[in-house]
N, C-alpha and C positions, 0 to 999 in steps of 0.2 A: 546445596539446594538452590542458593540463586544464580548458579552456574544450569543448573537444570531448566530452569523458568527464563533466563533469557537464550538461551538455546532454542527452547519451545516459542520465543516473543520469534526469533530469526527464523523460525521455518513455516510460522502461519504468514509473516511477510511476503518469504520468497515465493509461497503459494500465490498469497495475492498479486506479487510481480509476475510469476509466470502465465497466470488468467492477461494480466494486461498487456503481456507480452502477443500473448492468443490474440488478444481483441487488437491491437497494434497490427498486427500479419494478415487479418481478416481483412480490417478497411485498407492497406496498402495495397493489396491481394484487387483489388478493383472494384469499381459499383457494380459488378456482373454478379457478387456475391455478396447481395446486399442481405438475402433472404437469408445466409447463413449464419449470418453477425444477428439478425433477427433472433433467430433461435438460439443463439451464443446468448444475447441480453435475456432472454426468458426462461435460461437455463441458468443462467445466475441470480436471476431473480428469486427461483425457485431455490436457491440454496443460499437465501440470505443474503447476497452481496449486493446489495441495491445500490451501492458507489457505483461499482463497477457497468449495472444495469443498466442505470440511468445513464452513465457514460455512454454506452453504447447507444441507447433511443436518441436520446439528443442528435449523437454521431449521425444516424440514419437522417436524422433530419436539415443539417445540415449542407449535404449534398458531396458530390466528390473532392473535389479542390477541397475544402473547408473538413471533409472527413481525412485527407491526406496528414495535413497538419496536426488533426488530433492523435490521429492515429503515430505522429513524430514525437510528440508532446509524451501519450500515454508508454511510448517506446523509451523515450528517454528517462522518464520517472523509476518506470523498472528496470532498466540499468543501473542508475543509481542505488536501489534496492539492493540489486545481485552485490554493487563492490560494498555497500556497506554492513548487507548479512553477511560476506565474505569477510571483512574488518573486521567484524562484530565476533565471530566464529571465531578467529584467530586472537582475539585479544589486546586488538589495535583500538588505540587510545581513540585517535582520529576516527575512527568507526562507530566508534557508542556514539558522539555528539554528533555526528551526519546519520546515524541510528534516531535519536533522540529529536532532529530536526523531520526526518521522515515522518515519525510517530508524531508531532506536533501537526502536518500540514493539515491532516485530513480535520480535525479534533472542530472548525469554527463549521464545515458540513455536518457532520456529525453531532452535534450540540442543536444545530439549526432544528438537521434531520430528528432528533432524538424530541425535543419541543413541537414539531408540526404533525410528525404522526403518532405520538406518545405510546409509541408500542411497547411493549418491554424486551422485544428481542433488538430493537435499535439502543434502548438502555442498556443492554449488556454489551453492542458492543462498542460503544459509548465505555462504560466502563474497564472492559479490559481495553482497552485503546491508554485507556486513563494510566491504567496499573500497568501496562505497559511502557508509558511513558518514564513511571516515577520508576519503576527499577532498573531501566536503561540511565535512567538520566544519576540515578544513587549508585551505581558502577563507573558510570564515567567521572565523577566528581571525586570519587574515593582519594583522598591525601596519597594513600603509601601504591597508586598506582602513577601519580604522578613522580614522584621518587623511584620508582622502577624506570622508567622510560628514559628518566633524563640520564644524558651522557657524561 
């Protein structure tokens, strides 16, 4: 069962790594296609990702130089995503805890965001964020996985 459930924690990840991968390509892609990243931000809006959203509005307002960089930033964040769903997938030790540190970054937005707009759909996912945490992190801790690895 909690081979099921962290399988399920790694493929809503690598979803939201492949959106910022999207948004990363967009603003690289040039200010000439500034109106598409628009519609990228209010298409995610519309489907709940408001991290994501608001990354992107900001992004527009920023200007090009200053969107290059995020657009490095939110590239590089999901890369890191892809090798650690990828670790995570395979059963790499090193992967739950770069897992586990993923799952922590967003959590002081998230708490903020969940406090300022008291919605219950940022509560949830505020909580599974939560519950995502603690059973990545109760995998990576596990005793008889550290006794498997070692040589």
């Amino acid at each position: 069962m909690q081979g099921l459930l962290i399988r399920m924690i790694v493929i809503k990840k690598v979803v939201v790594a492949t959106l910022l991968v999207s948004l990363s390509l967009a603003a690289l892609w040039g200010s000439s296609h500034t109106a598409g990243l628009a519609r990228l931000a209010d298409a995610l809006g519309e489907a709940d990702r408001r991290l994501l959203a608001g990354l992107a509005r900001r992004a527009l307002d920023l200007g090009p130089e200053a969107l290059r960089g995020v657009a490095a930033v939110m590239g590089s964040y999901a890369l890191l995503v892809y090798v650690a769903a990828w670790a995570t997938w395979t059963d790499r030790r090193w992967g739950d805890w770069l897992f586990v540190v993923l799952l922590a970054l967003p959590l002081p937005y998230e708490v903020l965001e969940c406090f300022h707009t008291k919605s219950p759909s940022d509560a949830a996912v505020l909580g599974l964020t939560v519950i995502g945490l603690l059973v990545v992190l109760r995998r990576a801790r596990r005793p008889e996985r550290l006794k498997q690895r070692a040589p």
